[in-house]
C-alpha positions, -999 to +999 in steps of 0.1 A: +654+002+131+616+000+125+613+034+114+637+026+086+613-004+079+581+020+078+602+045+053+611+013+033+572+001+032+563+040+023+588+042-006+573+008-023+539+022-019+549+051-038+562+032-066+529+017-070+506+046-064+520+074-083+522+107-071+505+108-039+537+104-015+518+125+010+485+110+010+506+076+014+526+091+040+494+102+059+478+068+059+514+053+072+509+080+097+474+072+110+481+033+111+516+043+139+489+061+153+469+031+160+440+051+140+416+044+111+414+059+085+381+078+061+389+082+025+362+104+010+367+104-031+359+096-066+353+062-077+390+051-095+413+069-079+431+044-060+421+041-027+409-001-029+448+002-045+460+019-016+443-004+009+458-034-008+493-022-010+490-014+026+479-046+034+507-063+014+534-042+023+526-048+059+521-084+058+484-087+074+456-104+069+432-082+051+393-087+042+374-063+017+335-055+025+316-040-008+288-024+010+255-022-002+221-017+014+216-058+017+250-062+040+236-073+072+251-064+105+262-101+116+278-104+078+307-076+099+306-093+131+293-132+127+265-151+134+260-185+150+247-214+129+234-248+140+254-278+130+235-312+128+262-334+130+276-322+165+241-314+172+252-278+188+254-239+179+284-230+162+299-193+158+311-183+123+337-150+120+325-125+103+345-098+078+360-079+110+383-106+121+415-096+098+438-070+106+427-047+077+393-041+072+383-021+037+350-011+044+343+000+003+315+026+000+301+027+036+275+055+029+260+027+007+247+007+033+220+009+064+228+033+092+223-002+113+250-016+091+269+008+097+266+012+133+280-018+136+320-013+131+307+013+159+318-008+186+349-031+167+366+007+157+365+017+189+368-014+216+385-039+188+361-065+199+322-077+191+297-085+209+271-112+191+246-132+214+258-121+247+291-130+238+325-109+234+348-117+213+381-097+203+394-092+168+433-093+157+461-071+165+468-047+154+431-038+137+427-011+113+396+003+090+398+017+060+368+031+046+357+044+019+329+073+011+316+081-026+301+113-021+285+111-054+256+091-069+225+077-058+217+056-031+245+072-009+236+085+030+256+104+053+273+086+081+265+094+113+284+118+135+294+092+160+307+071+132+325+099+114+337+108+149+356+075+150+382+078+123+413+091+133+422+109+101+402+116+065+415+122+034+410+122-005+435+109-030+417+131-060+427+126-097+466+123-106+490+149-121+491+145-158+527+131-156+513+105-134+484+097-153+506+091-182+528+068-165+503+048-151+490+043-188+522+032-198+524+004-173+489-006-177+487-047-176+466-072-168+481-076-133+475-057-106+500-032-096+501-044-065+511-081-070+545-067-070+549-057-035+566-076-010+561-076+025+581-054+042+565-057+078+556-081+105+533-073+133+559-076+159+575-047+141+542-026+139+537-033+173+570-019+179+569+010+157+533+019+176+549+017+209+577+041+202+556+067+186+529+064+214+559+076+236+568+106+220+576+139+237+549+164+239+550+195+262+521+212+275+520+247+255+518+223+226+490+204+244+469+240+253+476+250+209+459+216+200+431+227+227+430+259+208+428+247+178+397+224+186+376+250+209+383+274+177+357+247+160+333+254+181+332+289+179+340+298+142+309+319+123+308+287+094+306+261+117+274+251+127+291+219+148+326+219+161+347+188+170+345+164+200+374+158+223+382+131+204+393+152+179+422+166+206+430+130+215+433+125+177+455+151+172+479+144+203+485+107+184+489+122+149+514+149+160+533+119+181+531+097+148+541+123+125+573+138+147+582+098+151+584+090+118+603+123+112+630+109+135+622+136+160+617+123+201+591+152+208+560+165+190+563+202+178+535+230+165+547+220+132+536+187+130+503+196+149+498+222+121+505+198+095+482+172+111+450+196+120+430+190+087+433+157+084+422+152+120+398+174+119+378+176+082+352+149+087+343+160+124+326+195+119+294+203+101+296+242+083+266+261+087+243+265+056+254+294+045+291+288+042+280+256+019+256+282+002+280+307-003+309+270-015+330+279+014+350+246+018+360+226+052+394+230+040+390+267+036+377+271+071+403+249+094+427+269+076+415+302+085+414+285+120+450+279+119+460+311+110+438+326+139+452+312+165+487+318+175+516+291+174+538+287+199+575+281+198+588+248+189+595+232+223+616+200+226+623+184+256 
């Protein structure tokens, strides 16, 4: 079975990136969900590791972007050059033609830069000179946001708006942290992975999440749950629809890989930060007073009731 595959790919991940089996589990989770994926951290931590042993695992072509405030637009989606010797125009591919794309440090960059994985994240194609062109399937983003240091700039909300799930890996447990030391080479942890996937079985994986059962009282909480955004005293901006759409594929993705043929309030519950965390902006004074996203979705969840678990 491909879920069997998936658990297999998730337990050699592990082995390489210690101690963050549910951060690892989330990013399997986003990719069945045909999402990408915002990791907001510390420099070091692991997530160009992560992105890597993803890529590996899964047997894809993968392309890394460093960004920095001299990446150009067409240096994502290509530019036409002329060659002499057939005496004609001549399109060149740019980074976004893989099936992994590790946009590193994206608040480094121009908003115009950045504006331009607009279109590929959503629609999976470019269009350069008049011209539209799709990339590979399946097509994922990982990026990366430093919030620290200078030269950084917010992304934009329609940007933010576009990634299915965020997350942070943070610093590892001190048990971790001591492994890791002890295994420290000169090779890369992740040469040792071997591919586990092949995009037929992805495509296979996605297909049978994507028709997971989901009734509608579990369709009116996720509704809930978002309209609470919009309303709550520390939110200044609540989420889009999106974010509901979002949630519908995480819940499916999560209650697939769980074995289960229908979505429950559980796995909406479990799903609703990571959905939701990068879409809402808290007013000043809850980020006066250091009131955290985290802090508020949560008080969300616990305000609005939950129904029963309903299967099919």
């Amino acid at each position: 079975m491909c879920r069997d595959k998936i658990n297999e790919m998730t337990d050699i991940i592990n082995s390489v990136i210690l101690g963050k089996e549910e951060i690892i589990r989330e990013a399997v989770t986003a990719f069945i969900a045909d999402g990408h994926i915002l990791l907001e951290d510390y420099p070091g931590v692991g997530k160009t590791t992560l992105a890597a042993a993803l890529a590996r695992a899964m047997n894809v072509q993968s392309r890394r972007v460093q960004f920095t405030p001299d990446v150009m637009p067409s240096d994502l989606t290509g530019f036409s050059i002329y060659r002499k010797d057939i005496e004609k125009f001549v399109y060149q591919e740019g980074a976004v033609f893989c099936n992994l794309l590790l946009a590193d440090e994206i608040n480094r960059t121009s908003p115009k830069t950045q504006s331009a994985l607009l279109e590929v994240m959503e629609e999976k194609q470019v269009s350069v000179e008049g011209v539209t062109r799709k990339v590979p399937e399946p097509f994922w983003v990982i990026a990366t946001l430093n919030p620290y240091g200078s030269g950084t700039q917010p992304l934009p909300i329609p940007q933010m708006d576009r990634f299915i799930a965020s997350m942070s890996l943070g610093y590892p447990e001190k048990d971790s942290e001591v492994e890791i030391a002890m295994t420290a080479t000169r090779n890369r942890r992740t040469d040792a992975i071997k591919p586990v996937l092949d995009k037929e079985t992805i495509e296979k994986a996605r297909n049978e999440a994507e028709k997971t059962y989901i009734d509608k009282k579990v369709c009116e909480y996720i509704v809930e749950l978002v309209r609470a955004t919009r309303e709550h005293r520390h939110i200044e901006m609540g989420a889009s629809p999106r974010a509901t759409i979002a949630l519908v594929k995480l819940g499916k993705s999560s209650a697939w890989l769980k074995g289960k043929d229908y979505a429950d309030p559980n796995d909406i519950e479990e799903q609703f930060i990571y959905a939701l965390r990068h879409r809402i902006v808290l007013t000043s004074d809850a980020e006066t007073e250091g009131i955290s996203k985290e802090a508020v979705l949560n008080d969300i969840i616990s305000s609005v009731p939950k129904p029963l678990p309903t299967g099919r």
